[in-house]
N, C-alpha and C positions, 0 to 999 in steps of 0.2 A: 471635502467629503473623503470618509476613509473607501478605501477596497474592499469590496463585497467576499469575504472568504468563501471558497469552493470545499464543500464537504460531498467528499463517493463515500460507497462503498464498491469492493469490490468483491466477488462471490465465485471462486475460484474452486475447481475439482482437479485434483492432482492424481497421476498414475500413483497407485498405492507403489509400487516396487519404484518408485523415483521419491519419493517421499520426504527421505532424510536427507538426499540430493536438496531437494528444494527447499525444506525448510532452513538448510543451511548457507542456501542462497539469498533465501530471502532477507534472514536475518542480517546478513552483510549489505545487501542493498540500504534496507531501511538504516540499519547504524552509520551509515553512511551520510544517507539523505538526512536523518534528521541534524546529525553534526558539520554539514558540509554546507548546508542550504538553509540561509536564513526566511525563505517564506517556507518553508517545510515545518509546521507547526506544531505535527502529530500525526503517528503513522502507528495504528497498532494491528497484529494480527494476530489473531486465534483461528482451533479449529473446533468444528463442532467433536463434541462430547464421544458421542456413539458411531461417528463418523471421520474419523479425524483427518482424511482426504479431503474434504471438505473443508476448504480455508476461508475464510470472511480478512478481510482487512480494513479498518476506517480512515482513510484518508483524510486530514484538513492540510488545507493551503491559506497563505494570507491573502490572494487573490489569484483569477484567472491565469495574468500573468509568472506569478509563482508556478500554477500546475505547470504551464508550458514550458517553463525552464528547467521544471523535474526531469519531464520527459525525454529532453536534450543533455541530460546528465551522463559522464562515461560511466558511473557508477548503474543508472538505471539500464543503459546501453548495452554493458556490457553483460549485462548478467544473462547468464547462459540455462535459461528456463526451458528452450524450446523441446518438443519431444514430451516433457514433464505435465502439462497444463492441458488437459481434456476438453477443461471448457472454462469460458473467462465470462462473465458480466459485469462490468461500469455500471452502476447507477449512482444517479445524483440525487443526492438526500439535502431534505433542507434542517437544518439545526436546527431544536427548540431548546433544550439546554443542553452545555458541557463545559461541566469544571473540571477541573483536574491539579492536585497538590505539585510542588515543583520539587 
């Protein structure tokens, strides 16, 4: 039996005057995690449109134990978001489809 993949989202509001800080963190984090971590399957983020402090990112993992090896990453560790991030929501989403070209 294969490993149950773990798909969030996460639903982030960012201090608009930290913005470019964080987007430019993030972006290193996830280029990171997707080329350093073989259960890091797909990390994408956007922001909303008319809101663009308002970050969405879709997480998938190849399993539980992937998310939890993200989490213990110096890459994830060290990023220095703190102060930037207003408010943060985890949810866990269950996939009905996702393809994606390579």
């Amino acid at each position: 039996m294969s490993p149950i993949p773990v798909v969030r989202m996460a639903e982030l509001e960012i201090a608009p005057e930290t913005l470019e800080s964080y987007c430019a963190l993030l972006t290193e984090e996830i280029e990171a995690a997707v080329a350093l971590e073989e259960g890091v399957l797909s990390l994408s983020a956007v922001s909303l449109r008319d809101n663009p402090n308002r970050i969405r990112i879709l997480e998938v993992y190849a399993s539980q134990k992937a998310y939890e090896a993200h989490l213990r990453t110096p890459h994830f560790l060290k990023s220095a978001t703190e102060g930037m991030v207003r408010s943060l929501a985890l949810i866990d989403v269950d996939p009905i489809i996702m393809r994606a070209k390579s």
